[in-house]
C-alpha positions in Angstrom: 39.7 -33.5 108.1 41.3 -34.3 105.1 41.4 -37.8 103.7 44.8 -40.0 103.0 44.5 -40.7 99.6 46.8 -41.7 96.9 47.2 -38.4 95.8 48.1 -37.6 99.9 51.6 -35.7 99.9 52.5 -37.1 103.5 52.6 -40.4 101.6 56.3 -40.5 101.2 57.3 -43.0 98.8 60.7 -44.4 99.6 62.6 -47.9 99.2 63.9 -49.0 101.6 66.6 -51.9 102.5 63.5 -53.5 104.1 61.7 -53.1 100.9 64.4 -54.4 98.9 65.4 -57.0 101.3 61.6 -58.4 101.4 61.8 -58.2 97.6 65.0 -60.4 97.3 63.8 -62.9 99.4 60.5 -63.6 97.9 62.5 -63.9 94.5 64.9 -66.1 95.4 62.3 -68.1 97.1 60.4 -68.0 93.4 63.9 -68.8 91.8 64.5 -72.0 94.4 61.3 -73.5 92.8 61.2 -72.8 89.5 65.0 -71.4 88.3 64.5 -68.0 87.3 67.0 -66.9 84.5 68.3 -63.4 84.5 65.5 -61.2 83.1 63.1 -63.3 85.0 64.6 -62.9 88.3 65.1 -58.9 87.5 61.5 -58.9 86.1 60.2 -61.0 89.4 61.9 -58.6 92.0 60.3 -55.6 90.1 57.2 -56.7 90.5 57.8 -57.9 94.2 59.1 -54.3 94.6 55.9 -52.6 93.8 54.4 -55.0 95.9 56.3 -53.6 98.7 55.7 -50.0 97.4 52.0 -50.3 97.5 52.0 -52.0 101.0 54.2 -49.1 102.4 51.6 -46.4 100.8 48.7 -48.8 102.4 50.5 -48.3 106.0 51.7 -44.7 106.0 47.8 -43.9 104.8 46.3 -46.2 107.6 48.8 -44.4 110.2 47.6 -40.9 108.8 44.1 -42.1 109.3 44.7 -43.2 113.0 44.5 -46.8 112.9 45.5 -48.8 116.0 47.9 -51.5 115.7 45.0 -54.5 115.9 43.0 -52.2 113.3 45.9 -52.0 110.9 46.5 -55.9 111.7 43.2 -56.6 110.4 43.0 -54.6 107.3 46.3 -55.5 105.9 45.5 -59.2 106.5 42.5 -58.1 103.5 45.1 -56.3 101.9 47.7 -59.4 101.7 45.0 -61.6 100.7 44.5 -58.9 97.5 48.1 -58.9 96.4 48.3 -62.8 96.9 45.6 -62.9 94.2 47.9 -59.9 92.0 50.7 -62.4 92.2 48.3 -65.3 91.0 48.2 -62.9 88.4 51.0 -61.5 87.6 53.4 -65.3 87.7 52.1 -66.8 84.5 53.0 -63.4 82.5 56.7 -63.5 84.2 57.3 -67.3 84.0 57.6 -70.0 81.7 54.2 -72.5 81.5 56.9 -75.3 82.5 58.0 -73.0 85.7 54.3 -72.1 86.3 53.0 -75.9 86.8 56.6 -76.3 88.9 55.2 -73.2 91.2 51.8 -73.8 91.4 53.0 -77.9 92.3 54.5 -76.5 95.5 
């Protein structure tokens, strides 16, 4: 049986308008709070973008390993609660200290 790992070339990685879409909204929800300017808000929606990259490689590699729906539920809820933590991360390298306080007062 051979294992889905990153290196796994039924991993296809594709963006999607879903992707994209997800990406967009989580900026401008970002830029409602704290007023992103230009580079921000391109800067933002790249890093939301590989946010939805690595989730869609977390799912296609839980489908190839057989996962039911409640299985894959409960591991992504892990996996969300990892990437909420990389955005806790990744914010006050992207943002202003003034837009940090304004995002972390929300």
């Amino acid at each position: 049986m051979a294992s889905a790992d990153a290196q796994d070339d039924r991993i296809k990685m594709v963006d999607t308008d879903a992707m994209r879409m997800s990406a967009a909204k989580r900026t401008g929800q970002l830029d409602k709070v704290v007023t992103l300017s230009d580079e921000q808000r391109e800067r933002v929606n790249d890093f939301y973008m590989s946010i939805e990259r690595r989730l869609d490689a977390i799912d296609q590699r839980y489908t190839i390993a057989g996962l039911t729906p409640e299985q894959k539920a409960s591991e992504m809820a892990v996996i969300h609660n990892a990437m909420k933590k990389d955005e806790e991360q990744a914010l006050p390298e992207l943002l202003t200290p003034d837009q940090l306080a304004k995002w972390k007062a929300k």
